[in-house]
N, CA, C and O atoms as a printed pandas DataFrame, in Angstrom:
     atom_number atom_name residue_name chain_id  residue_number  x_coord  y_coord  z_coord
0              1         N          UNK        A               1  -48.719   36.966   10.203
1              2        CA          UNK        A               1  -49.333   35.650   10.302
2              3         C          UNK        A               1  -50.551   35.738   11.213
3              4         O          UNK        A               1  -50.482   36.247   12.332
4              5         N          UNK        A               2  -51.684   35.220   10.694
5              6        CA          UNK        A               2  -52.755   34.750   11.598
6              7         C          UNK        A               2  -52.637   33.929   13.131
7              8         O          UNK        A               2  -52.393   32.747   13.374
8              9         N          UNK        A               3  -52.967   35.275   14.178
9             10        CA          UNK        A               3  -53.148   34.473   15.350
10            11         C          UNK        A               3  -53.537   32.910   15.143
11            12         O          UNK        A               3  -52.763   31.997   15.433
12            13         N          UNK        A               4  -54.724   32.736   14.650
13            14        CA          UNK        A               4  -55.408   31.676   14.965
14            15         C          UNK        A               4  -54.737   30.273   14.201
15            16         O          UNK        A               4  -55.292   29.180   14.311
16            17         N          UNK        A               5  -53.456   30.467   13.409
17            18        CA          UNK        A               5  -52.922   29.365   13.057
18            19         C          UNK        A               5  -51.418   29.245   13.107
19            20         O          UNK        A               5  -50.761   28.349   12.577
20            21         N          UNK        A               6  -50.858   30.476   13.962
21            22        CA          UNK        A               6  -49.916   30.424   14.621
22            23         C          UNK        A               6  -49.375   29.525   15.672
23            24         O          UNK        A               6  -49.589   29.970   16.800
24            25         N          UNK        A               7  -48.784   28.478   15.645
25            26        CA          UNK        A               7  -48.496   27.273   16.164
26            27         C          UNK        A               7  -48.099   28.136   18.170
27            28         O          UNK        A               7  -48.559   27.761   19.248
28            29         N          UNK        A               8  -47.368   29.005   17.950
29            30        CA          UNK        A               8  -46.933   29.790   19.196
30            31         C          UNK        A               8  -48.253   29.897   20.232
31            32         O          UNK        A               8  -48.080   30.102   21.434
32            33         N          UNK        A               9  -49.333   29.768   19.754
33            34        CA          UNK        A               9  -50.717   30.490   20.425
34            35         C          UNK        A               9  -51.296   29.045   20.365
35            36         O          UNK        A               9  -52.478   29.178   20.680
36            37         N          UNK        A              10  -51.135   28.199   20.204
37            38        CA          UNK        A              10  -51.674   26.718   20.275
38            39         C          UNK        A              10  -51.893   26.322   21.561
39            40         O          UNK        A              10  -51.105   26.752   22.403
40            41         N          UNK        A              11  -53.086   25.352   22.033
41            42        CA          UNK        A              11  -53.476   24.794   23.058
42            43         C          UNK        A              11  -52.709   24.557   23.851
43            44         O          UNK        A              11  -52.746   25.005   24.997
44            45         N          UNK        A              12  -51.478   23.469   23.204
45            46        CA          UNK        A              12  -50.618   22.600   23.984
46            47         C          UNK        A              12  -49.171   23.817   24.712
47            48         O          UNK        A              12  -48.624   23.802   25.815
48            49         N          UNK        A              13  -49.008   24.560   23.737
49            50        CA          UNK        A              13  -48.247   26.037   23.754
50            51         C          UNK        A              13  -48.380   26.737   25.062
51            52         O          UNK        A              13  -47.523   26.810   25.943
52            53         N          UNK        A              14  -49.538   27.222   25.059
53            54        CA          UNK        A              14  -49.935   27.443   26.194
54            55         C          UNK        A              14  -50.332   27.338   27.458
55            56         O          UNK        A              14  -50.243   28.227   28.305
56            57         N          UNK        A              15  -50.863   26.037   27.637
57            58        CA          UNK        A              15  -50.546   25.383   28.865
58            59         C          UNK        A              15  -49.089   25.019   28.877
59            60         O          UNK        A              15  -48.773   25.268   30.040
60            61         N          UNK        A              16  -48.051   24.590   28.282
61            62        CA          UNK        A              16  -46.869   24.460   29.007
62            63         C          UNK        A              16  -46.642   25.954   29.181
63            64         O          UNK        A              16  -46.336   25.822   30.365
64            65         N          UNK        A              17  -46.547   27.132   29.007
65            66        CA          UNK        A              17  -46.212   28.390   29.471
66            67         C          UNK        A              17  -46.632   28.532   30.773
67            68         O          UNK        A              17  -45.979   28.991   31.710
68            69         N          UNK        A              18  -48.161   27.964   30.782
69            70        CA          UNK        A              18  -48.839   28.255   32.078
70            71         C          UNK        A              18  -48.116   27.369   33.220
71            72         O          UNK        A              18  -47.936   27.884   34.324
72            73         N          UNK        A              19  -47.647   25.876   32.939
73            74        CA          UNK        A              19  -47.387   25.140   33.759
74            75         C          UNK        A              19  -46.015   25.734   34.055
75            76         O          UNK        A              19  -45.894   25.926   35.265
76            77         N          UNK        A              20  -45.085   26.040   33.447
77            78        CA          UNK        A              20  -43.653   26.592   33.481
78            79         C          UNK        A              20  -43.909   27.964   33.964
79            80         O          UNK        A              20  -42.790   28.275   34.372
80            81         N          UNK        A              21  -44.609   28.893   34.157
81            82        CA          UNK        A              21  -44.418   30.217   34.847
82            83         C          UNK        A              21  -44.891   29.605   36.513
83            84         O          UNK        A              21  -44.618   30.100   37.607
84            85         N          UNK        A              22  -45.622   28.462   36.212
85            86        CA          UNK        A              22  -45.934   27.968   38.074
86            87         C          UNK        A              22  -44.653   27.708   38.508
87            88         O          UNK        A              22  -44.175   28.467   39.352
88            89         N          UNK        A              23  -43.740   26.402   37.925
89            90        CA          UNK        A              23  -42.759   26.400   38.322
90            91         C          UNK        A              23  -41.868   27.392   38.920
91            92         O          UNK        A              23  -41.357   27.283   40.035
92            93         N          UNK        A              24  -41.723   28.314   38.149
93            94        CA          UNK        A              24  -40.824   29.742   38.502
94            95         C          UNK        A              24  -41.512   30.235   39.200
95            96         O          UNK        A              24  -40.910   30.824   40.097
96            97         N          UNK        A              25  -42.581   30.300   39.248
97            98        CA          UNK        A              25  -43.480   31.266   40.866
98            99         C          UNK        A              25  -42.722   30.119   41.816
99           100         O          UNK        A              25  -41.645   30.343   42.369
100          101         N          UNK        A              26  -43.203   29.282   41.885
101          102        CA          UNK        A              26  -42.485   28.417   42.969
102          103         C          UNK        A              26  -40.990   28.099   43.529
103          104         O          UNK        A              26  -40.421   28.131   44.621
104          105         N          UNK        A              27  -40.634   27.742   42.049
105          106        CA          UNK        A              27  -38.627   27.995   42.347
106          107         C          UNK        A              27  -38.331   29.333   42.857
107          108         O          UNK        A              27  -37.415   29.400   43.676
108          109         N          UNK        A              28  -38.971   30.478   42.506
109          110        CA          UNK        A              28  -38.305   31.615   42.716
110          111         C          UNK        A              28  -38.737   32.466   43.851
111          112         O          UNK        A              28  -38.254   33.519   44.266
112          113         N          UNK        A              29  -39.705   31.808   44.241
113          114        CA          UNK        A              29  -40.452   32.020   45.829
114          115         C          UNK        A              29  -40.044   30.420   46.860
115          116         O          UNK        A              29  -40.782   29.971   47.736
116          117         N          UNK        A              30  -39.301   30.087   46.621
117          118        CA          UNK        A              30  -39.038   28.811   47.811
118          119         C          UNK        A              30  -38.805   29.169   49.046
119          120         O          UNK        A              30  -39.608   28.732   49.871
120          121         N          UNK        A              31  -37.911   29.862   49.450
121          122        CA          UNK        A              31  -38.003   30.351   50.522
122          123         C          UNK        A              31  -39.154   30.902   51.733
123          124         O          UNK        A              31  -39.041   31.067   52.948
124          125         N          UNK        A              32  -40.011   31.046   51.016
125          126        CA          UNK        A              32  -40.913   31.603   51.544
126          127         C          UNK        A              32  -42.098   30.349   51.799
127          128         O          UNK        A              32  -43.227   30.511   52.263
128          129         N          UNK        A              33  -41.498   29.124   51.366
129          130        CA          UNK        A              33  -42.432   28.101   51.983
130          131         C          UNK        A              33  -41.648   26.660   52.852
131          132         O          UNK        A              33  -40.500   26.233   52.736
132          133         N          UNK        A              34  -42.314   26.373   53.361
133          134        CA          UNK        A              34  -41.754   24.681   54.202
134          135         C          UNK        A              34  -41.525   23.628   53.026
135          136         O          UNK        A              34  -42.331   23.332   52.144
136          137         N          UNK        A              35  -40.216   23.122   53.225
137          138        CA          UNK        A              35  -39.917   22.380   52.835
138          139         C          UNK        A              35  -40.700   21.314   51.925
139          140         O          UNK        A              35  -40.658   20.988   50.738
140          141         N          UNK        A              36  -41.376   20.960   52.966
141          142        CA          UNK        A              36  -42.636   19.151   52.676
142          143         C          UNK        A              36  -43.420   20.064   52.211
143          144         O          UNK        A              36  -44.385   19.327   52.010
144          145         N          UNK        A              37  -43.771   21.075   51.881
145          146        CA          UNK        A              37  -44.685   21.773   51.473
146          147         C          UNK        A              37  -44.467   21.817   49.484
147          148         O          UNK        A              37  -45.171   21.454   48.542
148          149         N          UNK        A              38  -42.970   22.533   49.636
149          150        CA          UNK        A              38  -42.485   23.013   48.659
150          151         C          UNK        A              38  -42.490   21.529   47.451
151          152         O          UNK        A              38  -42.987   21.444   46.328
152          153         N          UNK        A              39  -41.588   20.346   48.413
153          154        CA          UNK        A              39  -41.372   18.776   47.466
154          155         C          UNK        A              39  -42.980   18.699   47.483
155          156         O          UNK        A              39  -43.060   17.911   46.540
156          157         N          UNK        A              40  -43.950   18.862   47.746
157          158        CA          UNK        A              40  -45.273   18.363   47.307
158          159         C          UNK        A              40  -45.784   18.804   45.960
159          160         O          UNK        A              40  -46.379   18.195   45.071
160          161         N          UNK        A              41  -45.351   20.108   46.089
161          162        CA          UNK        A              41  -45.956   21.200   44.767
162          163         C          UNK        A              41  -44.942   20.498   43.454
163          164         O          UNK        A              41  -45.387   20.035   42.403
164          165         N          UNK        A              42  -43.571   20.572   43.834
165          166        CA          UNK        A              42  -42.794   19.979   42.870
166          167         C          UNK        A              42  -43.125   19.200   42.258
167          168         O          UNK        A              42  -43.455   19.318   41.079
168          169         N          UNK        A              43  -43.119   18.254   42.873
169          170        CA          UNK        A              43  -43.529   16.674   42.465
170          171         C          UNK        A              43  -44.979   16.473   41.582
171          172         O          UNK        A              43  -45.520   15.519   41.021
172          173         N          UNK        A              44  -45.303   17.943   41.785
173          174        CA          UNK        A              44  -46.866   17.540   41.101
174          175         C          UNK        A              44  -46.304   18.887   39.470
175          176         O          UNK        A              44  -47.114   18.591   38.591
176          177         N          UNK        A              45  -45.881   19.406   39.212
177          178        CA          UNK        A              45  -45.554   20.225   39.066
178          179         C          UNK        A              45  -44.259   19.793   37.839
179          180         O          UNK        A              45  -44.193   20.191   36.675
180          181         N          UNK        A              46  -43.331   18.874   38.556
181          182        CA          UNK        A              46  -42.077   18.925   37.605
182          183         C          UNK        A              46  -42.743   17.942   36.572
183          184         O          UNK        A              46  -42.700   18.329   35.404
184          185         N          UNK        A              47  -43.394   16.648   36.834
185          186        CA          UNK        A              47  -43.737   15.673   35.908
186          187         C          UNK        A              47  -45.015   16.497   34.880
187          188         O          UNK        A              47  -44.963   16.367   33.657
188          189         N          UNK        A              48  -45.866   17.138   35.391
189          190        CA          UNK        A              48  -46.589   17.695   34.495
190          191         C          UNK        A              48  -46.269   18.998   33.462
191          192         O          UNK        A              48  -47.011   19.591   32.679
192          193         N          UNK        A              49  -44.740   19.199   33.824
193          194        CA          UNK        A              49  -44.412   20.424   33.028
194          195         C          UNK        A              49  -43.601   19.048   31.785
195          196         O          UNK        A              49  -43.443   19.238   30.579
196          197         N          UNK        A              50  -43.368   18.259   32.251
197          198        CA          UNK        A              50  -42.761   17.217   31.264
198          199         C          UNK        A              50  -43.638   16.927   30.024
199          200         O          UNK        A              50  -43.432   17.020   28.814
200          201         N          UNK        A              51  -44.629   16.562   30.732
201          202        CA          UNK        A              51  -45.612   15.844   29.532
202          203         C          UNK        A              51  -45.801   17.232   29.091
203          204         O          UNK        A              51  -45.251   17.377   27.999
204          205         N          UNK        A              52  -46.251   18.097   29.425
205          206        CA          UNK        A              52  -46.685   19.894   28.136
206          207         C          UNK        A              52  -45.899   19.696   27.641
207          208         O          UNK        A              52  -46.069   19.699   26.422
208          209         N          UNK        A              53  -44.523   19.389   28.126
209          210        CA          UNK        A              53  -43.291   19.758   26.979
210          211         C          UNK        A              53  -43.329   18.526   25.801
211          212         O          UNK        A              53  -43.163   18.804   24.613
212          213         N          UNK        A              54  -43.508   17.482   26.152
213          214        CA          UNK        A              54  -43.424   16.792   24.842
214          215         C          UNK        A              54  -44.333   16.703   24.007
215          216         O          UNK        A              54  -44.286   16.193   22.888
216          217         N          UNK        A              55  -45.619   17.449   24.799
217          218        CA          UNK        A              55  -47.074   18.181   23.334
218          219         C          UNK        A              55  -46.083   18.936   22.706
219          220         O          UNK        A              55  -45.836   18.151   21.790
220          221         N          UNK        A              56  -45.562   19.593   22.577
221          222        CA          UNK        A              56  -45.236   20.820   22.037
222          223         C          UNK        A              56  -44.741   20.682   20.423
223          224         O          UNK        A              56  -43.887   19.920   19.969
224          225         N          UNK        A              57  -45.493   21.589   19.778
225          226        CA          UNK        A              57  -45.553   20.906   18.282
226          227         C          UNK        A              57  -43.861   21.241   17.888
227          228         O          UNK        A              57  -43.253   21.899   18.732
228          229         N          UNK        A              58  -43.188   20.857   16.781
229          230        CA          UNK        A              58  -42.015   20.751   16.155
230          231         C          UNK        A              58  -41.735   22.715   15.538
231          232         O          UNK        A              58  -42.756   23.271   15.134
232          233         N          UNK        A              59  -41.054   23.143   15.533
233          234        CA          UNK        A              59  -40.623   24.656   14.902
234          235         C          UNK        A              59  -39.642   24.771   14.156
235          236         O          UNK        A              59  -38.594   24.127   14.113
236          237         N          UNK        A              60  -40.001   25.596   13.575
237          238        CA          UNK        A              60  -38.707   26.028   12.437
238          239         C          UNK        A              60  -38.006   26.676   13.302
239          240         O          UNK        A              60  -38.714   27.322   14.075
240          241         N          UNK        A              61  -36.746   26.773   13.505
241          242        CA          UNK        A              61  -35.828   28.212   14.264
242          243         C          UNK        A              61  -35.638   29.611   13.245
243          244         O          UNK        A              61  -34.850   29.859   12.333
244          245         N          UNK        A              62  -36.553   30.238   13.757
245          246        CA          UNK        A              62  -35.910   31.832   13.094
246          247         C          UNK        A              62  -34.331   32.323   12.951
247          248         O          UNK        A              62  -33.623   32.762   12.044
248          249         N          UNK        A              63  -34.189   32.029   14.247
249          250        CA          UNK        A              63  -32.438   32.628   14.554
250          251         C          UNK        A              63  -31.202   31.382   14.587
251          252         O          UNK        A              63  -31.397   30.330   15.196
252          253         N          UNK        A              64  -30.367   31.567   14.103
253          254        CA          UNK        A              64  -29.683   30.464   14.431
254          255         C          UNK        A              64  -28.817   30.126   15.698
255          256         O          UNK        A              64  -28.253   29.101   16.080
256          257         N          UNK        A              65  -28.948   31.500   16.233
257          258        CA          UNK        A              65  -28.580   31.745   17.732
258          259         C          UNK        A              65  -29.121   31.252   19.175
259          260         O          UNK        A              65  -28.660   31.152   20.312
260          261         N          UNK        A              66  -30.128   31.043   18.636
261          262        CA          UNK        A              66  -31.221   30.570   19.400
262          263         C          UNK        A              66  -31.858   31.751   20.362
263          264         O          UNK        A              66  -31.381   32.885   20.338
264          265         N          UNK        A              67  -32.886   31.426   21.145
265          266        CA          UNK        A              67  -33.347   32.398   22.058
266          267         C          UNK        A              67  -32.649   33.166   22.686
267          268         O          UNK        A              67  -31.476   32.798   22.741
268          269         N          UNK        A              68  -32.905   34.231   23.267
269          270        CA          UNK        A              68  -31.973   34.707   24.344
270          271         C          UNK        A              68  -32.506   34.168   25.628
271          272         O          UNK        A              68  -33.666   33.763   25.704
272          273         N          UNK        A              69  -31.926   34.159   26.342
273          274        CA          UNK        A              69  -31.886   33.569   27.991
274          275         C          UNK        A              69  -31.847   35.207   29.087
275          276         O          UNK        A              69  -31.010   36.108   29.045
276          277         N          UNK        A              70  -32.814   35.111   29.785
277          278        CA          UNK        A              70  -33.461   36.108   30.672
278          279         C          UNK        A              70  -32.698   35.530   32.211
279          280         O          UNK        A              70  -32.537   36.459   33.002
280          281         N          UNK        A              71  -32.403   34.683   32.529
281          282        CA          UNK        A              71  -32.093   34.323   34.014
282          283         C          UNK        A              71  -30.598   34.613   33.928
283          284         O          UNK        A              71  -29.830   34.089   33.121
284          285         N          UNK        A              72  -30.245   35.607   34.955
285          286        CA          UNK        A              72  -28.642   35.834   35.137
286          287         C          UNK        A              72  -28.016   34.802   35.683
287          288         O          UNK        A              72  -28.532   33.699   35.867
288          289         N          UNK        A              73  -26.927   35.104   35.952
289          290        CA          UNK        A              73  -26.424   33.856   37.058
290          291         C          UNK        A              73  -26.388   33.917   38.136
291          292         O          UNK        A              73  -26.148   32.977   38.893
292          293         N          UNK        A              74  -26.709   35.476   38.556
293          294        CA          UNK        A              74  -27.065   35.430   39.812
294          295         C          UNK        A              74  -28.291   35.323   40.444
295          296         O          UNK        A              74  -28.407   35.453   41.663
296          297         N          UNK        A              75  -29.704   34.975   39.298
297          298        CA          UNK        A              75  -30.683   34.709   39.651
298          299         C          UNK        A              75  -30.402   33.066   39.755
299          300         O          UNK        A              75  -31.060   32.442   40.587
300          301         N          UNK        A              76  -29.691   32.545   39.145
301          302        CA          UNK        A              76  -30.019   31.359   39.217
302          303         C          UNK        A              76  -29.194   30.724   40.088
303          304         O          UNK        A              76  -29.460   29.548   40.334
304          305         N          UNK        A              77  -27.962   31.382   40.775
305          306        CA          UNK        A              77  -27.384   31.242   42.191
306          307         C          UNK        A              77  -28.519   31.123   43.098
307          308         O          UNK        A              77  -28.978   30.068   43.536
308          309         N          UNK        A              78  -28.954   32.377   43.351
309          310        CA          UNK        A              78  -30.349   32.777   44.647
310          311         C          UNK        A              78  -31.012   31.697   44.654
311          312         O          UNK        A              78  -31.087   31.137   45.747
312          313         N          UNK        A              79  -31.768   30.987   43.364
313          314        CA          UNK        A              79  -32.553   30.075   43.316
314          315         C          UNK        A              79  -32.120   28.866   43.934
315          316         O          UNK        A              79  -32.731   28.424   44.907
316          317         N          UNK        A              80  -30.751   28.076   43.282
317          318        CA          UNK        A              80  -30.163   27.244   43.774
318          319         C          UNK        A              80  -30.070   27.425   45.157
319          320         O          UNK        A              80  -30.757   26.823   45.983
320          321         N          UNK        A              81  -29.272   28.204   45.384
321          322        CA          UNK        A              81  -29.165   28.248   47.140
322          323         C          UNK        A              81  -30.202   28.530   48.260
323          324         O          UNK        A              81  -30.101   28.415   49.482
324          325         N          UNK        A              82  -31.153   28.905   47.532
325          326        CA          UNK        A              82  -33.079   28.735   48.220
326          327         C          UNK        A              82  -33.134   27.468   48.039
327          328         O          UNK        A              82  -33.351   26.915   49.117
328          329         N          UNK        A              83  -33.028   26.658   47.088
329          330        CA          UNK        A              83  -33.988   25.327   47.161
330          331         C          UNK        A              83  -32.738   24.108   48.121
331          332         O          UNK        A              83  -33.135   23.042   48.593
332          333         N          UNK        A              84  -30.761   24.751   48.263
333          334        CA          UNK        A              84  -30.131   23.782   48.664
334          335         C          UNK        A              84  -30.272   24.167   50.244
335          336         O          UNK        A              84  -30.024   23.349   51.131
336          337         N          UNK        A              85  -30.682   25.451   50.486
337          338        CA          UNK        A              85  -31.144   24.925   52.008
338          339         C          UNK        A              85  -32.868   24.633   52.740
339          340         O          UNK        A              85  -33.263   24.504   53.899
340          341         N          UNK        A              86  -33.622   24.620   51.259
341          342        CA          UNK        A              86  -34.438   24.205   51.464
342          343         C          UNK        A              86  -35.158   22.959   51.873
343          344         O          UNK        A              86  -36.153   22.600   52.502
344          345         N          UNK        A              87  -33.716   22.282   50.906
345          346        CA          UNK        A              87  -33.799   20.724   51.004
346          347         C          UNK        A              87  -32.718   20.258   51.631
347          348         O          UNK        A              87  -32.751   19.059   51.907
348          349         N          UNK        A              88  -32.021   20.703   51.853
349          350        CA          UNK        A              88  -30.807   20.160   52.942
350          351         C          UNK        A              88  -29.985   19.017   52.449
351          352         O          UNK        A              88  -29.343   19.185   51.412
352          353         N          UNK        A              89  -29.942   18.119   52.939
353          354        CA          UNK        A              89  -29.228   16.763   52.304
354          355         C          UNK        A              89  -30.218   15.649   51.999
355          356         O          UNK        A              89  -29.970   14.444   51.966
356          357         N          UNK        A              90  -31.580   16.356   51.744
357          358        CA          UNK        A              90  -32.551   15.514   51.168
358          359         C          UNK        A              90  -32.070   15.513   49.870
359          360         O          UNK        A              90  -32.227   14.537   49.137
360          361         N          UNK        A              91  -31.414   16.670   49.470
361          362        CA          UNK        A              91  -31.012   16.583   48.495
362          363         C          UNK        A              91  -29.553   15.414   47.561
363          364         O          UNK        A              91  -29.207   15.389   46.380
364          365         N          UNK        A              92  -29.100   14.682   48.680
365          366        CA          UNK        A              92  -27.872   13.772   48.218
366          367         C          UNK        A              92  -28.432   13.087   47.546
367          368         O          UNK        A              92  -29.646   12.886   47.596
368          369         N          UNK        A              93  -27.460   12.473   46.598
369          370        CA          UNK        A              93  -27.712   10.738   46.218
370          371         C          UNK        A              93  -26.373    9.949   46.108
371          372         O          UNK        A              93  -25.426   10.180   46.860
372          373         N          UNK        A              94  -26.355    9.212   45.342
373          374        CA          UNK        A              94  -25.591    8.546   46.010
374          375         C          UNK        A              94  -25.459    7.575   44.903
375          376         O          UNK        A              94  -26.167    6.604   44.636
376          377         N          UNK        A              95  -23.968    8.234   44.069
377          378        CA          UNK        A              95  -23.612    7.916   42.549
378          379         C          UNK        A              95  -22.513    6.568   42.483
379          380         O          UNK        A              95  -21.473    6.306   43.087
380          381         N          UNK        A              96  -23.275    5.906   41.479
381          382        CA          UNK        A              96  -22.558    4.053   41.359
382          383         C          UNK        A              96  -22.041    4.355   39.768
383          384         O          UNK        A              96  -22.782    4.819   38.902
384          385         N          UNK        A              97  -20.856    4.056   39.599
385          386        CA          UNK        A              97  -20.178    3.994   38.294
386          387         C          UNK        A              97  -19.638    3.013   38.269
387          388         O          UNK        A              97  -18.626    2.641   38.861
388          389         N          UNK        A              98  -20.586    2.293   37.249
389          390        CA          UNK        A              98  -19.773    0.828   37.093
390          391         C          UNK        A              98  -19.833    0.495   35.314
391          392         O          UNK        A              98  -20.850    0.238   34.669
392          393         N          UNK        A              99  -18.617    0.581   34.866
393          394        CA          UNK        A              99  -18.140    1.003   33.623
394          395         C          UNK        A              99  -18.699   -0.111   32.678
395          396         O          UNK        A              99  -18.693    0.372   31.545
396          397         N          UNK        A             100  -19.324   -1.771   32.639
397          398        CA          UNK        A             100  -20.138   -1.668   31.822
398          399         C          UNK        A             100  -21.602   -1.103   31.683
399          400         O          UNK        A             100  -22.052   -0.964   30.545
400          401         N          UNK        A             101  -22.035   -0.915   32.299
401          402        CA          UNK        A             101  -23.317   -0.038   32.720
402          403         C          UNK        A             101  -23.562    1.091   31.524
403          404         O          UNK        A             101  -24.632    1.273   30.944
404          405         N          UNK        A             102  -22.340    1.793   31.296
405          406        CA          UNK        A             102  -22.073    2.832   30.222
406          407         C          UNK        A             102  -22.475    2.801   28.979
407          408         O          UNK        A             102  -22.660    3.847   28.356
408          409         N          UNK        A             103  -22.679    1.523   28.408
409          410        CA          UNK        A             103  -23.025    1.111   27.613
410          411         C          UNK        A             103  -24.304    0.774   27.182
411          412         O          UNK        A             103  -25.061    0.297   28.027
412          413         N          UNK        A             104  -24.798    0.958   25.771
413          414        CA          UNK        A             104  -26.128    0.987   25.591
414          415         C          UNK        A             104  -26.654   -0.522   25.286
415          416         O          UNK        A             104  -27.724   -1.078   25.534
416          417         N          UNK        A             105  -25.640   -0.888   24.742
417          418        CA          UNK        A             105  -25.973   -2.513   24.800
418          419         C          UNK        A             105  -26.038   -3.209   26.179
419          420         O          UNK        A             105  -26.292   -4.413   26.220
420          421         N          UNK        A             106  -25.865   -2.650   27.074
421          422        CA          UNK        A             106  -25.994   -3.604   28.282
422          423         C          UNK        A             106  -27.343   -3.337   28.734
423          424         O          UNK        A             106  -28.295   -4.108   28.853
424          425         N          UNK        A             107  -27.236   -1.999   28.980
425          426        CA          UNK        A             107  -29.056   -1.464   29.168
426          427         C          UNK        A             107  -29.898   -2.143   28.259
427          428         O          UNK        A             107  -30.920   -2.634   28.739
428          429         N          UNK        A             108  -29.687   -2.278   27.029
429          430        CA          UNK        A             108  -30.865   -2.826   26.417
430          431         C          UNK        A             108  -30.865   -4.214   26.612
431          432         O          UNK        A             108  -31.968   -4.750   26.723
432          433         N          UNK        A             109  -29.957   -4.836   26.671
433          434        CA          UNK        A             109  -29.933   -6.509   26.934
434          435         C          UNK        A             109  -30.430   -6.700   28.691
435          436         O          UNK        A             109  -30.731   -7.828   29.082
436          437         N          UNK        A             110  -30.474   -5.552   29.619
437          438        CA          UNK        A             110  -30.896   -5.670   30.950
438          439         C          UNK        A             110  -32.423   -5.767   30.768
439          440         O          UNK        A             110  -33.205   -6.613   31.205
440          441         N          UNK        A             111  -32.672   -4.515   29.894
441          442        CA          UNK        A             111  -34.125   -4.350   30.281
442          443         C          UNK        A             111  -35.224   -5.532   29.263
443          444         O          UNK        A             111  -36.453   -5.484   29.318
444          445         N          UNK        A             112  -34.584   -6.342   28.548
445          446        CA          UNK        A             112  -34.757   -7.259   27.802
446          447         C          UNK        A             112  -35.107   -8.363   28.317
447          448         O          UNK        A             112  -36.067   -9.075   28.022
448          449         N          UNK        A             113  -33.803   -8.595   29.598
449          450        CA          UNK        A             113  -33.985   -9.501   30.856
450          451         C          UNK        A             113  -35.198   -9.784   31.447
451          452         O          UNK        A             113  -35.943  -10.753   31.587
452          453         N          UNK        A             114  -35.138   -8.342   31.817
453          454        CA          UNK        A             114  -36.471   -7.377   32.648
454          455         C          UNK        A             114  -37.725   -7.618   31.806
455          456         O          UNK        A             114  -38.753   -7.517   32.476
456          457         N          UNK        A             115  -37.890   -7.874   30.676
457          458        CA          UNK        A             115  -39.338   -7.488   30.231
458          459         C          UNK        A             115  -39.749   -9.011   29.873
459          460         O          UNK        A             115  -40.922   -9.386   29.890
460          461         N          UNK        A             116  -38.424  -10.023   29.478
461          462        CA          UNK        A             116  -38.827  -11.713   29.859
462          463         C          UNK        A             116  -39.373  -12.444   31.018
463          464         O          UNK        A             116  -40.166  -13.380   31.124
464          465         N          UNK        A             117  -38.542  -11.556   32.055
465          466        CA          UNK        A             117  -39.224  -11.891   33.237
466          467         C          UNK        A             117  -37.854  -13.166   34.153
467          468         O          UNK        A             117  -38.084  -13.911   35.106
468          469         N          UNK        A             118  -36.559  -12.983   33.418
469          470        CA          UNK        A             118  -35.385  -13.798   33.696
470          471         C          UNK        A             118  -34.764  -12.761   34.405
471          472         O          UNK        A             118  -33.996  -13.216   35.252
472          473         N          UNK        A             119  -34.814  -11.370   34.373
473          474        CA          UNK        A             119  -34.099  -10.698   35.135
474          475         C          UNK        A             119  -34.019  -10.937   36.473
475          476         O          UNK        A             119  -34.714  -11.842   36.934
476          477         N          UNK        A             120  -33.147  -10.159   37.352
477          478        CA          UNK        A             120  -32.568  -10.212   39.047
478          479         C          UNK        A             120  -33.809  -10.220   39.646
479          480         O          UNK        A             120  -33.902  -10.255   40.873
């Protein structure tokens, strides 16, 4: 197949590669930076690897297996445990389960509320 109409080698293709190998320079070097340093890069970083990803044109799957996966589990231990004492208990939150909530009809009748302008 022709480079030049190979969907893989496409504009949008490639900048998310580019934006996603930053990420991993960064996740996989955390340690080696300050904290407020590190949530700055993120934050600029996680939302813009979002939007590349939803350029990303539609594919046929070759394999039905799907890709293979390159990160062990013990790379992705190291990582985790770089960024959980990186962030400390900045990292908590602080989980509300309230069982109609669960439901998709309530969300949509909330944000319905919300967009009349009758909501809380």
């Amino acid at each position: 197949m022709d480079n030049n109409t190979d969907p893989v080698y496409s504009r949008n293709v490639i900048e998310f590669v580019a934006v996603a190998n930053e990420f991993c320079k960064y996740t996989e070097h955390a340690s080696e930076l300050k904290g407020d340093e590190l949530l700055k890069i993120l934050q600029r970083i996680l939302p813009l690897m979002y939007l590349k990803a939803s350029l990303l044109p539609q594919l046929n799957h070759y394999f039905e297996d799907g890709n293979e996966k390159f990160a062990t589990e013990s790379d992705w231990i190291r990582i985790h445990d770089s960024l959980k004492e990186k962030f400390g208990t900045a990292n908590d939150y602080l989980e509300v389960f309230d069982e109609k909530r669960n439901t998709s009809d309530w969300f949509i009748a909330r944000r319905q509320k919300e967009f009349r302008g009758d909501g809380e």
